[in-house]
N, C-alpha and C positions, 0 to 999 in steps of 0.2 A: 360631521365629516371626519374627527379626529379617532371617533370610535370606529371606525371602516380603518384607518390604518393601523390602529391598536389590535383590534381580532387580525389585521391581516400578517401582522410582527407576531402574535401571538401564537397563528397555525403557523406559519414559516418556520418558523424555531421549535413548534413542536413536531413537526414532518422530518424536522433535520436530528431530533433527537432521535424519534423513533428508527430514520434509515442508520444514524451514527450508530445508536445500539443494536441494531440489528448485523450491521458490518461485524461489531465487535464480538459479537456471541459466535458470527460464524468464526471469526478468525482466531477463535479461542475454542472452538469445537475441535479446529485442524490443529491446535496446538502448538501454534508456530512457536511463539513466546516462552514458554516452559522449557522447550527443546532450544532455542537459542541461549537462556540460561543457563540452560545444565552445560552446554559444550565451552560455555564460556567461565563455566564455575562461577556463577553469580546469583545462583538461586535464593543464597537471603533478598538481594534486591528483586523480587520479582513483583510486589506489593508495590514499588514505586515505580516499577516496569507500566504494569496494569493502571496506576494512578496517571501517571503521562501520559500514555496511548487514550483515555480518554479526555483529561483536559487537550491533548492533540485535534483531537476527534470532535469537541465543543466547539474549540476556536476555528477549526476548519471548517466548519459549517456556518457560525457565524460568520466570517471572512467572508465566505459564498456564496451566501444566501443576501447578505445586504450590501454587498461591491463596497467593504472597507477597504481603503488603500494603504496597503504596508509597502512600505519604501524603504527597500532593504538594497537597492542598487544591483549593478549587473553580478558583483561576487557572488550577495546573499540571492540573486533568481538563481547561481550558479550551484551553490550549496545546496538549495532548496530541491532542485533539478536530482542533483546527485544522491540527494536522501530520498527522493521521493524513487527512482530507480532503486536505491537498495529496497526500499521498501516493497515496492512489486515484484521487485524479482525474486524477494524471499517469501512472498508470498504466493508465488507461480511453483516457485520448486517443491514450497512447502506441497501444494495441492496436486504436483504430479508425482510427490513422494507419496501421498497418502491415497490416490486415485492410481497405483502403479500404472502411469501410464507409460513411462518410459519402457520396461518390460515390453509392456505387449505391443508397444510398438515396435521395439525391435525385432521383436518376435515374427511379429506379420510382415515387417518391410525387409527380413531375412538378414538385417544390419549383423554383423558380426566382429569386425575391425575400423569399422565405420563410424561405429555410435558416439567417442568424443569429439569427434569433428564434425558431427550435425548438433551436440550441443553447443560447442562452440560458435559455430556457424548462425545460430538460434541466438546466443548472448549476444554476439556481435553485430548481429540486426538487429534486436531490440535498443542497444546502444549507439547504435549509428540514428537509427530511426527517431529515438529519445534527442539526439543533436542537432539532426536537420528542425525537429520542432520549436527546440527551444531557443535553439539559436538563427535560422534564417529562415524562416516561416513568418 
């Protein structure tokens, strides 16, 4: 019986490494990361950039794949919340920077004095929507 849970911890954690690396090759296809350095002048560190994002990317998977419990209370679900938004949102902008989608969307929707107040409008649902979840859901 112990070897049924041994292959089944075994394929789990390899399913999680294959999706984990997979995420990661895209999101270094788009570039986010290099382009976050550079603006930030931090490109010597990008090697330890690259090192966290996947030990991030190990323990997130372990975390969720076997319902370990991190008891980090309501600040750390708070922080956690708040990086995990920075984190999609810079990776939405990254992929409409690199898919111009914003362009031809204005384009087509004839937007002309309009367009930062439907991105705005876009942040700010995503933000409200990211609160109703985490906090009264």
């Amino acid at each position: 019986m112990w070897i049924r849970y041994l292959l089944l911890c075994i394929l789990g954690f390899g399913a999680g490494v294959i999706i984990a690396g997979a995420f990661i090759a895209f999101i270094s296809t788009i570039g986010i990361f290099p382009r976050f350095a550079a603006q930030t002048h931090t490109t010597k560190y990008l090697k330890i950039y690259e090192n966290f994002i996947l030990l991030g990317s190990t323990l997130g998977n372990l975390v969720s794949i076997y319902s370990i419990p991190v008891p980090l209370g309501k600040i750390g679900l708070a922080l956690v919340g708040f990086f995990s938004g920075v984190f999609i949102g810079s990776l939405v902008s990254a992929l409409a920077e690199v898919a111009n989608t914003i362009p031809v969307f204005s384009r087509r929707a004839s937007l002309r004095k309009g367009l930062p107040y439907v991105l705005i409008s876009v942040a700010l649902g995503k933000g409200i929507g990211s609160f109703v979840q985490y906090f009264i859901m």
